[in-house]
N, C-alpha and C positions, 0 to 999 in steps of 0.2 A: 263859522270860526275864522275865515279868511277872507271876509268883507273888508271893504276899506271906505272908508270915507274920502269922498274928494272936495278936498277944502277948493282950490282953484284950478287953474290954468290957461298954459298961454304960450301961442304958439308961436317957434322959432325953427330956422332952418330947415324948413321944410320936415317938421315934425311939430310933437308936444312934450309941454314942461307941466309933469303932474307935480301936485304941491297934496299929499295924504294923511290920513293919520289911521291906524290902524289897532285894535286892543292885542296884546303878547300876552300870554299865556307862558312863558318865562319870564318875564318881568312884572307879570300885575298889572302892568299900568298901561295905556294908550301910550306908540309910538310916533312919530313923524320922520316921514321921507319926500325926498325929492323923487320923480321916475320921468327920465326924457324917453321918450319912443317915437321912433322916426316913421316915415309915413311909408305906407307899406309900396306906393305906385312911386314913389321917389327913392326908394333906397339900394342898394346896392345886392340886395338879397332876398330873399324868398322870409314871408312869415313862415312862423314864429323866428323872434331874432335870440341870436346870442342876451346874453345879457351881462354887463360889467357893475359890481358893486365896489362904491369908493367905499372908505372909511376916513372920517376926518379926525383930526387931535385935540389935543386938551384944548379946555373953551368953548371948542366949535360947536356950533347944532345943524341940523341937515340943510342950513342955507348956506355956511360959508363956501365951498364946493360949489351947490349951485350959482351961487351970485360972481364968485370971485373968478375961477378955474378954465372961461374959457373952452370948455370941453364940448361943446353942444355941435358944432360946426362938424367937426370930424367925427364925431359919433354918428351924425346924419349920413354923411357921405359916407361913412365906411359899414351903416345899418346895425350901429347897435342903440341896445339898451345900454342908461346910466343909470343908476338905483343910488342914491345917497341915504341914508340913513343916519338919527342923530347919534349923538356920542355916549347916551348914557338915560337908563330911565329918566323922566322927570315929574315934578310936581306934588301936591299937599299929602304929606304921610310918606316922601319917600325919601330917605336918610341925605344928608349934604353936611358938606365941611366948609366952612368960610377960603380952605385956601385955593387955587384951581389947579392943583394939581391931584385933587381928591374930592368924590363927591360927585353933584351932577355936573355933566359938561368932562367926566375923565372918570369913564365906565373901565377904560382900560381894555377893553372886549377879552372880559374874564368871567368866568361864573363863580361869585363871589362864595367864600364858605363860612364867613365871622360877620356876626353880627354888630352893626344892623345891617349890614349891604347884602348879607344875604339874601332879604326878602323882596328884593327888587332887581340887586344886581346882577342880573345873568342874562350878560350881553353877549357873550358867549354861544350861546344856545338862541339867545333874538336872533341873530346873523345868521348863523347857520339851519335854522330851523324855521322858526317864524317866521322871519324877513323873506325866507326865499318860497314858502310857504303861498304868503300872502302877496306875490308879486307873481308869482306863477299861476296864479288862479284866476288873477285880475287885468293881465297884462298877457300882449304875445310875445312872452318869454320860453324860449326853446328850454325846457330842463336835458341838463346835461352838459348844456353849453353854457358855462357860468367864469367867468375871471374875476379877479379880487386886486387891488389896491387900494394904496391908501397912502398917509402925510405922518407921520412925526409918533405920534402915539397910535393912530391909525395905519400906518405903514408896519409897526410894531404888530396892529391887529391882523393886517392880511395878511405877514408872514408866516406868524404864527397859528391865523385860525387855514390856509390855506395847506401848512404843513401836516396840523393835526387834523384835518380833515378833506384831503387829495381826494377823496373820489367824490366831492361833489366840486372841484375846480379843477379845468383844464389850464390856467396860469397866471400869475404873480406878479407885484410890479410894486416898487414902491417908494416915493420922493421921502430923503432924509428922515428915518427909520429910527427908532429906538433901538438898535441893533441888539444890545445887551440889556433887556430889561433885569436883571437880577446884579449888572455893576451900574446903572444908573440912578441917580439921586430920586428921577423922579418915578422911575420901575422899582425900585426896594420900597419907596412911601405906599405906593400903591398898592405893588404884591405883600408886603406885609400884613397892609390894614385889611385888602379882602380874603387875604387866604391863610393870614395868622404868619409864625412865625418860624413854621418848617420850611428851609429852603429847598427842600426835593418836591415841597408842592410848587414850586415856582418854577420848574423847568418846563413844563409844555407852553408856558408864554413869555419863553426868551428863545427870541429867533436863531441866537445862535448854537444854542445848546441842542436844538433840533436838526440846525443844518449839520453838526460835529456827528448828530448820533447818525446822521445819513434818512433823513425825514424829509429830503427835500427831492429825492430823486424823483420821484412822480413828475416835475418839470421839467422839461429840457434846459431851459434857463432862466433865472429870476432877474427882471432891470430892475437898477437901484441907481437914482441920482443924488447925488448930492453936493450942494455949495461949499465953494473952500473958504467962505465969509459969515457961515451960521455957526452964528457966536457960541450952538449949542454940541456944535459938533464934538469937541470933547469931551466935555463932560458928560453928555447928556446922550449923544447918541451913539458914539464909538463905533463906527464902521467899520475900523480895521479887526474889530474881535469876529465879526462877520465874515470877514472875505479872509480870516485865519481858517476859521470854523469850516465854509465853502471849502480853501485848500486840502484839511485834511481829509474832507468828507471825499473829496474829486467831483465837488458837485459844480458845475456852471452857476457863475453870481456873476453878471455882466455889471462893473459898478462905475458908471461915470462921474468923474468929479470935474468941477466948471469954477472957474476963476471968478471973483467979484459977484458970485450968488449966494444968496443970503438964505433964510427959514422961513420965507413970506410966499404969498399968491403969485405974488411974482415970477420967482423961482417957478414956480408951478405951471402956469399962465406959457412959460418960456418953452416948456416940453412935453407938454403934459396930449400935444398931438403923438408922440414919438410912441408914448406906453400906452395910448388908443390903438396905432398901429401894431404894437406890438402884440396887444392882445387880440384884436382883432385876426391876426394873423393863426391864431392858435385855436381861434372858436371858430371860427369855419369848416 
């Protein structure tokens, strides 16, 4: 049940960049991931390593992360695991909408309940289940020692799937965040269509309405960057409902905002050593 297929690899930084595919048993369908694992005589720590799962945004599938992000360097030197994971079941028989912010490629990391997305969509349970499952079986991955981030609609998923589920992650992090998925255009398209149209089903995957109910205290602090040039920032991602949410709760949201940074790899590429360290710090 927790075989994995290895499609390739290919080594960097004194480690490996697994390229897999894996069958989910929440989704139905064969998945794909990225998994860097640094080299046990080179790294800064004793096997089994920590292990950090990104999440990436609408569009993406488990290479944009690998390809784009940068991250491999400091993962090696600092001995951890990177797990990327794609964005969304895929492939022939399983539901999709022509536009991308629904459908495959924006899973939304929700366990769908309306049909048709229910019969594949339950990214939800991939990620916390399967995915960690199937990486822990096959990989020298410490259980226990697990962090989560992620980017945009992915950043959306580690807050939220790390809130509603603390005791399998020691910490949090995450670049321009859908902070309000239940006041954004593109969190109400998506929570609608897979969860119908009671909005009390929609509160365990809006980050902030978890940090307000005080769901966030399991971390000492959650990092959140964000560009003051992402053209999405208000509309789409609303941070300041978050670090409202944070205030009332008394919870730590360390939120950096950076001049002339935008919603791209770049932005990411720019810091994305910082919330290695970060996390790093907290799986040891």
């Amino acid at each position: 049940m927790y075989s994995v297929d290895f499609i390739s690899q290919h080594r960097l930084y004194d480690g490996i960049l697994y390229f897999i595919r894996h069958d989910s048993a929440a989704t139905s369908t064969p998945m794909s991931a990225t998994v860097f694992v640094p080299d046990v005589a080179e790294a800064r720590t004793d096997a089994p390593f920590p292990a950090l799962y990104w999440l990436s945004g609408l569009t993406c599938t488990a290479n944009n992360f690998t390809e784009k992000a940068g991250a491999y360097r400091k993962a090696s030197e600092l001995g951890l695991i990177i797990v990327a994971p794609d964005t969304s079941p895929r492939g022939e028989g399983v539901a999709n909408d022509p536009a991308s912010d629904l459908g495959q490629g924006a899973g939304f990391y929700v366990d769908a309940l309306q049909s048709p997305w229910k019969a594949h969509y339950q990214m939800e349970t991939y990620v916390t289940r399967d995915l960690i499952e199937a990486i822990e079986a096959n990989f020298p991955a410490a259980p226990g020692k697990r962090g989560i981030f992620g980017h945009s609609m992915g950043g959306h998923g580690a807050l939220t799937l790390a809130m509603n589920h603390a005791h399998l992650y020691r910490s949090v992090s995450a670049f321009s965040p859908i902070s309000s998925a239940m006041h954004a255009p593109w969190g109400e398209k998506g929570l609608s269509n897979y969860l119908g149209h009671d909005r009390s089903a929609w509160e365990r995957y809006d980050a902030s309405v978890l940090l307000a109910k005080g769901m966030g205290k399991a971390f000492d602090d959650i990092l959140i960057d964000q560009g003051l040039h992402d053209p999405f920032l208000e509309g789409q991602l609303k941070t300041e409902l978050l670090e409202q949410a944070a205030a009332a709760a008394g919870q730590k949201v360390t939120v950096r905002y950076h001049d002339g940074y935008d919603h791209s790899y770049y932005f990411i590429q720019s810091f994305i050593d910082d919330h290695i360290a970060f996390h790093a710090q907290r799986l040891k």
